[in-house]
Every structure is written in C-alpha cells, then in structure tokens.
C-alpha positions as CSV (number, residue, x, y, z in Angstrom):
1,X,-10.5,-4.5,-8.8
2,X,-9.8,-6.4,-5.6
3,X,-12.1,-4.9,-2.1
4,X,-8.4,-3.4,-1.2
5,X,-5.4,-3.4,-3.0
6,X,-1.4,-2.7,-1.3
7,X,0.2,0.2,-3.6
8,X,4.1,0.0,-3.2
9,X,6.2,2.4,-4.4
10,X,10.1,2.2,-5.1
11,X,12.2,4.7,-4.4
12,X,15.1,4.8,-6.3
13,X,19.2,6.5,-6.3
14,X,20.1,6.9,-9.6
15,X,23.7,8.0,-9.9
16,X,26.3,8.1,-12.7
17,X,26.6,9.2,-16.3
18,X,23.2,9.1,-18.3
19,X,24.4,6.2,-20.0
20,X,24.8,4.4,-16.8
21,X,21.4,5.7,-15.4
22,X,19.6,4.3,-18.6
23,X,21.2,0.9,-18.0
24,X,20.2,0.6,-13.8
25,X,16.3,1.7,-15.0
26,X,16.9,-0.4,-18.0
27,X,17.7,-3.8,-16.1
28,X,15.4,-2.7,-13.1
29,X,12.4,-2.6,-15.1
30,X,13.4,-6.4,-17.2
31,X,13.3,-7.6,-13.8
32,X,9.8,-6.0,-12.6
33,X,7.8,-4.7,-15.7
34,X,4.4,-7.5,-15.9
35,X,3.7,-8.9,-19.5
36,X,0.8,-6.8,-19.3
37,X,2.0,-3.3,-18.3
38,X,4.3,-4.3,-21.1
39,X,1.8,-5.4,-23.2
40,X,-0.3,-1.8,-22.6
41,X,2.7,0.1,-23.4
42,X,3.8,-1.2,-26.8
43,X,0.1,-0.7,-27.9
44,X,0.2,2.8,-27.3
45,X,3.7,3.5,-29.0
46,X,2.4,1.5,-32.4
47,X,2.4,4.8,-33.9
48,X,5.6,6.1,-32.9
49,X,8.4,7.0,-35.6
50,X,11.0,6.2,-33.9
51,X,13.5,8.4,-36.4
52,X,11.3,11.3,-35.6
53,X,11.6,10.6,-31.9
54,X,15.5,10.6,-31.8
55,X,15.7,14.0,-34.1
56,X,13.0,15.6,-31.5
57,X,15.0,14.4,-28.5
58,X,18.5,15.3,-30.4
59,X,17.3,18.9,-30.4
60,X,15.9,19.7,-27.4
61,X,17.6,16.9,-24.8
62,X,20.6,15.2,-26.4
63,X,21.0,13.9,-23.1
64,X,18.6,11.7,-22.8
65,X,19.6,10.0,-25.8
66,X,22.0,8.6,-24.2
67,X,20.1,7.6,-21.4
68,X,17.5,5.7,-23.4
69,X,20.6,4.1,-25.3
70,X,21.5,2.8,-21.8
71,X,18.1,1.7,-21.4
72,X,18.0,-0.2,-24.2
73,X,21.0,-2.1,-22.7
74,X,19.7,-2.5,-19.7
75,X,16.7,-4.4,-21.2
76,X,18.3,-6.0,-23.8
77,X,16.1,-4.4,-26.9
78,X,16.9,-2.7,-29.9
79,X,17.2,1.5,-29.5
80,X,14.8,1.9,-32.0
81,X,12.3,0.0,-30.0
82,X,13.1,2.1,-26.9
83,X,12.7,5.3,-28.5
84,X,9.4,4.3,-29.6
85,X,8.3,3.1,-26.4
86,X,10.1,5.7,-23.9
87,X,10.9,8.8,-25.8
88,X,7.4,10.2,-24.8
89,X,7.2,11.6,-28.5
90,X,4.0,11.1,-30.0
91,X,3.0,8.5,-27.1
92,X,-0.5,8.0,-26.6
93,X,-1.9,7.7,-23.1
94,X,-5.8,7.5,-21.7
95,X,-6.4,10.9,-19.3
96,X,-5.6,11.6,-16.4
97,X,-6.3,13.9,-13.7
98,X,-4.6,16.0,-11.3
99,X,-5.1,19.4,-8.7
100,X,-2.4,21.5,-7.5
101,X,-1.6,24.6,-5.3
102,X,1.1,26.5,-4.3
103,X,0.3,28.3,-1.1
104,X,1.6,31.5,0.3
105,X,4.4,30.4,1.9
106,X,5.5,28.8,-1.3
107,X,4.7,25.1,-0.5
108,X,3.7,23.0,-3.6
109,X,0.6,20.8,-3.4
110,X,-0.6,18.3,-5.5
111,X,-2.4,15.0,-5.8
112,X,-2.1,13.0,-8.7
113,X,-5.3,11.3,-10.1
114,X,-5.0,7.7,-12.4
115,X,-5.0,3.7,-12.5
116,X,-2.7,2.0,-10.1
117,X,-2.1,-0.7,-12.8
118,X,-1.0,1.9,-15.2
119,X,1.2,3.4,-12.4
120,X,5.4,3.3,-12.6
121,X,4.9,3.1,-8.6
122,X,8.7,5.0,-8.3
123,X,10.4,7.5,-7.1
124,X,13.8,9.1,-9.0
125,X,16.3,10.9,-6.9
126,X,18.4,11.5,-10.1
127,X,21.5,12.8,-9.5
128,X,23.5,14.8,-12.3
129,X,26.8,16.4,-13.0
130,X,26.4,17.4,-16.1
131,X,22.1,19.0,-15.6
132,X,19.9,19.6,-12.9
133,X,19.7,16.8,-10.1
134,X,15.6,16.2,-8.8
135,X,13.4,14.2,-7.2
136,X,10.5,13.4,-9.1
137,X,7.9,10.6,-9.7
138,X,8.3,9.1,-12.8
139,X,5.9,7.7,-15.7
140,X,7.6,5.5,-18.3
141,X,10.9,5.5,-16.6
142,X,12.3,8.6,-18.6
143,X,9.4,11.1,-18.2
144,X,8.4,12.6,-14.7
145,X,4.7,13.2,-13.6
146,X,5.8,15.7,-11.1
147,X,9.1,16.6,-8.9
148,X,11.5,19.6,-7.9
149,X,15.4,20.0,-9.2
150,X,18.2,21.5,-6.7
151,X,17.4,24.9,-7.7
152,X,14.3,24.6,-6.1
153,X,12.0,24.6,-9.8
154,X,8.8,22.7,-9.2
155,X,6.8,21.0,-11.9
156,X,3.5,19.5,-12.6
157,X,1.6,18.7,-15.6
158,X,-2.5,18.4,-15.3
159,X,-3.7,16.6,-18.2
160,X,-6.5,18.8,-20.5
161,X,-7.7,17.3,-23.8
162,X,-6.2,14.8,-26.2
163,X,-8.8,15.1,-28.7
164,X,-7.1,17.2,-31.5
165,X,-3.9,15.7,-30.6
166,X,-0.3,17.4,-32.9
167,X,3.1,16.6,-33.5
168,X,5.6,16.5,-30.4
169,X,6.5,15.6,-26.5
170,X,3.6,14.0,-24.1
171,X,3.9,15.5,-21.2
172,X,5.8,13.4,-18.4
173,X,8.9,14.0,-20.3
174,X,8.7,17.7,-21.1
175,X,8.5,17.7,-17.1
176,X,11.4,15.7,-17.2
177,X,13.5,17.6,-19.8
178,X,12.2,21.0,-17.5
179,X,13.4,19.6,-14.2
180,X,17.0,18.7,-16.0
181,X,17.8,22.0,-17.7
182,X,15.5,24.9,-16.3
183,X,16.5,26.6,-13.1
184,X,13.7,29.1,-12.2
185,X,9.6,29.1,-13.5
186,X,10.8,32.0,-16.0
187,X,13.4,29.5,-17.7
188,X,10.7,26.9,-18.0
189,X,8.2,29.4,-19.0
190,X,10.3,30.1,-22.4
191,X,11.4,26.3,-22.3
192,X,7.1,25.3,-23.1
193,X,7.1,27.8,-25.7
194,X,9.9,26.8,-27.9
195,X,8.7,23.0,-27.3
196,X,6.5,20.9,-29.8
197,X,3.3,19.8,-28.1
198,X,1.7,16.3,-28.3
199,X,-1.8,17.3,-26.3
200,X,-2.9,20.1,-24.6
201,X,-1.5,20.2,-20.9
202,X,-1.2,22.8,-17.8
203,X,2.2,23.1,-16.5
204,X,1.8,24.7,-12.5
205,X,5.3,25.4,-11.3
206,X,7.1,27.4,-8.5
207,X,10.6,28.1,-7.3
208,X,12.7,29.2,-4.9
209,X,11.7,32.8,-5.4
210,X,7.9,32.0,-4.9
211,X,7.4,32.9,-8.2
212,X,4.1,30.6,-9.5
213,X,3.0,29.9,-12.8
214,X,0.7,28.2,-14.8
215,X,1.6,27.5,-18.5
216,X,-1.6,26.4,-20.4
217,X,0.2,24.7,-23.4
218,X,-1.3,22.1,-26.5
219,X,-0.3,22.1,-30.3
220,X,-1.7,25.4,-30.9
221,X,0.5,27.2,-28.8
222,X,0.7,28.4,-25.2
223,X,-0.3,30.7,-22.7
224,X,0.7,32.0,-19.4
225,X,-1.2,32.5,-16.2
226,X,0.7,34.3,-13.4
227,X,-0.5,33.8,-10.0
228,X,0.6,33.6,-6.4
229,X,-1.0,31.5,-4.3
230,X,-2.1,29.4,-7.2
231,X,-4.6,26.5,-8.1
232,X,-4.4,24.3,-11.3
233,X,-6.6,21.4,-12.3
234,X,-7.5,20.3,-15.7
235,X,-8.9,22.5,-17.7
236,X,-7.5,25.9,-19.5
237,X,-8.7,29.2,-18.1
238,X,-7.3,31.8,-20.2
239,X,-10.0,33.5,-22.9
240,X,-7.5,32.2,-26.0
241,X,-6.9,28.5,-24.8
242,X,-10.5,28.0,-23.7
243,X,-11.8,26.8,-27.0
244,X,-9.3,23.3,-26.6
245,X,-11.3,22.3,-23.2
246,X,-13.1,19.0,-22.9
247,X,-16.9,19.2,-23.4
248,X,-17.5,18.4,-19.9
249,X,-15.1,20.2,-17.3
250,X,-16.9,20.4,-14.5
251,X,-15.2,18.0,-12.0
252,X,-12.1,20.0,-13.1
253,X,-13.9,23.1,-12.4
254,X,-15.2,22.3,-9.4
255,X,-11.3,21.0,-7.9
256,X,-10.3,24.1,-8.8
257,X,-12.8,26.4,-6.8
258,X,-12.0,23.8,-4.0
259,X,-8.7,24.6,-4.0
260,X,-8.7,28.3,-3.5
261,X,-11.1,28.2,-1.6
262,X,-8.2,26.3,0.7
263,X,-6.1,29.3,-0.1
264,X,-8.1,32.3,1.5
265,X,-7.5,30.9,5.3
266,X,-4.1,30.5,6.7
267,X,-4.0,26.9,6.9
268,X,-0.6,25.1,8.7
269,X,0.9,22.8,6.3
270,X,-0.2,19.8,7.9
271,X,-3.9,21.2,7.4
272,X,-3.3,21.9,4.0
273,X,-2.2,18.2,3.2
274,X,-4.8,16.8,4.6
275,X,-7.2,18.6,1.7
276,X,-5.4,16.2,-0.2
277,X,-4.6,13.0,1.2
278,X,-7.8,12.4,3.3
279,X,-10.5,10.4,1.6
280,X,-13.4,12.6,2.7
281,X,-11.2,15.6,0.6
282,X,-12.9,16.6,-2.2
283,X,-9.7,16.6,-3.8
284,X,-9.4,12.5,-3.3
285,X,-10.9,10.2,-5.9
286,X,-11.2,6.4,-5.6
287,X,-12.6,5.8,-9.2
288,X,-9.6,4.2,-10.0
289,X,-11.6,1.8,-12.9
290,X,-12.3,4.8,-14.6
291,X,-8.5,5.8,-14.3
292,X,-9.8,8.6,-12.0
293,X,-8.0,7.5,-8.3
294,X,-5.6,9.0,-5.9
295,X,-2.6,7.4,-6.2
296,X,0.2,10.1,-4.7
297,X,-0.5,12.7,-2.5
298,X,3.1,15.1,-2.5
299,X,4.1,18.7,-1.2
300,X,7.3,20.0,-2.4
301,X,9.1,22.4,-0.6
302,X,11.4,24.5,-2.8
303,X,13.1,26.5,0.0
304,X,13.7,23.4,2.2
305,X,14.4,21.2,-0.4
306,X,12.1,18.2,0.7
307,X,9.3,16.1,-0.9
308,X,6.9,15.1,1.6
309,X,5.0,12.0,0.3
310,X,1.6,10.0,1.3
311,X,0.5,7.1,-1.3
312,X,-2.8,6.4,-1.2
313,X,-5.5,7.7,1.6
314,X,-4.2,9.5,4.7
315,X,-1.5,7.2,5.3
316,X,1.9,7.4,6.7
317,X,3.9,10.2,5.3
318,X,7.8,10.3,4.6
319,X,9.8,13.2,4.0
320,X,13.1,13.2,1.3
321,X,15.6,16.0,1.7
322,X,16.9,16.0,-1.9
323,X,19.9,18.4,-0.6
324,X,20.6,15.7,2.0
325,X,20.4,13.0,-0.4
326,X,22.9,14.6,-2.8
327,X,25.4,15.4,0.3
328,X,25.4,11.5,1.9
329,X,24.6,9.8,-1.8
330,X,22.2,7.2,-0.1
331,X,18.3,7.1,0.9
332,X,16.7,7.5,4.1
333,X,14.4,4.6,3.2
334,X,13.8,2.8,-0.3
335,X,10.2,2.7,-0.4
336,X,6.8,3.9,0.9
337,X,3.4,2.1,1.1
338,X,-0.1,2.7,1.1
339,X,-3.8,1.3,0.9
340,X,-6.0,2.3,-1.8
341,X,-9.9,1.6,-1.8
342,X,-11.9,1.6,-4.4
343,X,-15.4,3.6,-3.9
344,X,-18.8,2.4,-3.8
C-alpha cells in the first residue's frame, strides 16, 4: 500500500423507476469498475445459483429484480450473470469490521472498518415512489453497508462470523431491502426474522422514535437486544447467540466497552464524532492490509434527516439533508474526499 493514498467517494442521485436506476449504476460502474475489482468480485460469486438467487429475491424484494435487470443493461451482461454477482445471495466476502452507537439524543454513530480497494467508494440518495427513499453507502451497487430512509429508520450491519456459513442474503442487501420497505426498528425487527441468513451479522438500528435495537442474526436464527443509548461491534452478546462468535473477539470486545464508555458523559455531537473519525480514537483502525481500516466515518440523524460524513481520518466533514435532497432533486455537492494512512 502506497505511504498515503487519496480515497474519493461519489455521491450519487439516483432517480426513476427501478429499472431505470439499475441501468444509471449499471453503465456507471462499466465506465469505472477496474479489471481487478471486477476480477475479485466474480471470484466470490463462483458459487452463486443464480436461479436460487432470483426465487430468493422474487419473494422477499421483487423490486430489485427489476433493478438488477436494469443493471444488466446498463453493463451490457447477461441477468443471470448479474444476479450471481449482485444479488448478495449466497455471496462470499472476507470480514469486516465495524462499531456503532446511538446516543441519547438519538444520533446514530458509526465507523466502518475494511480495504479501500475492496471499497464501492459511493454514496446512494435513492429516491423512490413506489418504497422507501434513503441515503446510504453502498457495497456491490445493490446492497447498502449502512444509511437512513425518509421515515427516519437507521441501519447497520457489523460483520460476526462466516465460518458456519447457510443458505440466504449477505448482509449489505438485507440492509438495503430494510431501508426500502421497513419504516420503524419494530418493522425491521420482524423483517430479520422472516429473512434467510447467509452469515451471522448484528443489525444496530434506530428511528425517529429513539427506539434502538440490535438484532443479532446468522443461519440459526435471531435474537433481539433492546437498548437505548446503544453500542454494537462485532460480536453477539446474548447467552443463545454466543456460541456462533469468532474464537478471538477481543478487539470487538474491547470497541464495544470503548463505546459506552463514550455514552455515560454527555458529550456534544461534535465530541462524539470525533471518537470516531480522529486517528488517536480507539475506534479508528489503519490496518487496511489486513482489511481492518477506517474508511467512513457517518452520523445519521433520524429526526433531522441528515448524514454527516468524514472519509478517512479527521477530515473535512459534509452534511446531506436527505429531506432537502428529495424537495430540490439535486445534490449539494457530488463527492467528498479524504486521506487514509496506513499504520506503522
């Protein structure tokens, strides 16, 4: 990895039927996707049935269907190759890491931990007519690592163990299918239950209400954890899910007694984000070889309706009012950069 490296990330309007959406990411990525990103996500989709994928997809999100059909178009391949690649059914991917809070005023924190090469490096305003419109960022194009719909839902998934791997959805686009059709943290709640889980995930969310959850969720089942404030990392808590942990936790473990430990005093919000984005934080990682850096640093505010963004270390921050956004139709700006340093 290079002594200092320039992270950009897109930000992108995506308006019109899901067909049309498909088609604008569809020829948007042809024209930046690298043979090699490319290259790293076929591998992992080898073992996809793509037949499987469109009957999974048909039954819970029928909508994106149609998006990915648009995709296709947009990139000039076959459907059955998209649905292999994008559906997010049965994908593989390496872990990842992430820490969360929601405060008591309701804010939503979160850093999200990975590879910068393995990185979509945008951010969806997808507007809808027909579901939920959100701002979220997106992994794979379809699926969503994080981001907040017009009802004021927040979601983020906090990667736990892929060892005994099922049958179903990874989870960047359960968070998707969440942010288009659930409306509160009680609809998403039942949402996890009823889905088919690929690996076992934490889902933290919060809405408008202040309601916070986390739903610890995997092939076996699920569990709920109802909190508020909250603090989520990457490991499972609860007695029953406990068992499906890693072998090692304790840099998860650790995060997590950082962050409410952040929760007891009454921190400004300002304070608060710099836990996160600062590269002193104990919540900032810059072991991005091991697909263990800071790559976005976000805090969602479900009453206000804003995303508040920094990309990389305590660098400039910019701040997207999804309800202005949907009232003018254009952005305030269409991307946001940062610096990211590798450690020693």
């Amino acid at each position: 990895m290079d002594e200092k490296d320039l992270l950009k990330v897109n930000i992108l309007n995506i308006v019109g039927t899901d067909f049309q959406k498909g088609k604008q990411m569809g020829c948007e990525f042809k024209k930046t996707v690298s043979y090699s990103e490319l290259d790293t996500i076929q591998k992992w989709s080898n073992s996809v049935d793509s037949v499987m994928a469109r009957a999974a997809l048909n039954e819970v999100a029928p909508h994106l269907l149609e998006e990915l059909a648009g995709f296709a178009e947009g990139m000039e391949w076959n459907l059955e190759s998209v649905l292999k690649t994008f559906s997010g059914f049965d994908l593989e991917l390496p872990p990842m890491g992430c820490t969360a809070l929601v405060d008591h005023s309701g804010r939503y924190y979160r850093n999200y931990d990975f590879h910068h090469k393995l990185y979509d490096a945008r951010i969806i305003v997808n507007h809808s007519e027909q579901h939920l419109t959100s701002i979220g960022f997106s992994q794979h194009r379809l699926g969503r690592l994080d981001g907040m719909n017009d009802k004021g839902l927040v979601v983020g998934l906090h990667f736990v163990n892929s060892e005994r791997g099922g049958r179903g959805f990874l989870a960047p686009s359960i968070v998707r299918i969440i942010l288009d059709l659930c409306s509160n943290v009680d609809d998403a709640c039942d949402f996890l239950y009823r889905l088919p889980h690929k690996y076992c995930y934490n889902y933290s969310m919060t809405d408008a209400s202040g309601k916070s959850i986390i739903v610890e969720a995997g092939p076996q089942g699920c569990n709920t954890i109802t909190e508020s404030p909250l603090a989520c990392t990457n490991h499972f808590r609860s007695e029953g899910m406990r068992g499906w942990n890693r072998e090692n936790i304790k840099g998860s473990m650790n995060r997590w007694h950082y962050a409410n430990q952040l929760l007891e005093p009454s921190l400004q919000p300002g304070d608060m984000f710099q836990h996160f984005n600062q590269p002193t934080s104990p919540l900032f990682f810059k072991d991005y070889d091991h697909f263990f850096g800071t790559l976005h640093s976000v805090v969602y505010s479900p009453k206000e309706q804003t995303a508040k963004i920094s990309i990389g270390a305590n660098h400039e921050t910019k701040t997207i009012s999804l309800q202005k956004v949907m009232k003018e139709h254009t952005l305030p700006f269409t991307e946001i950069e940062g610096v990211i340093e590798p450690g020693e």
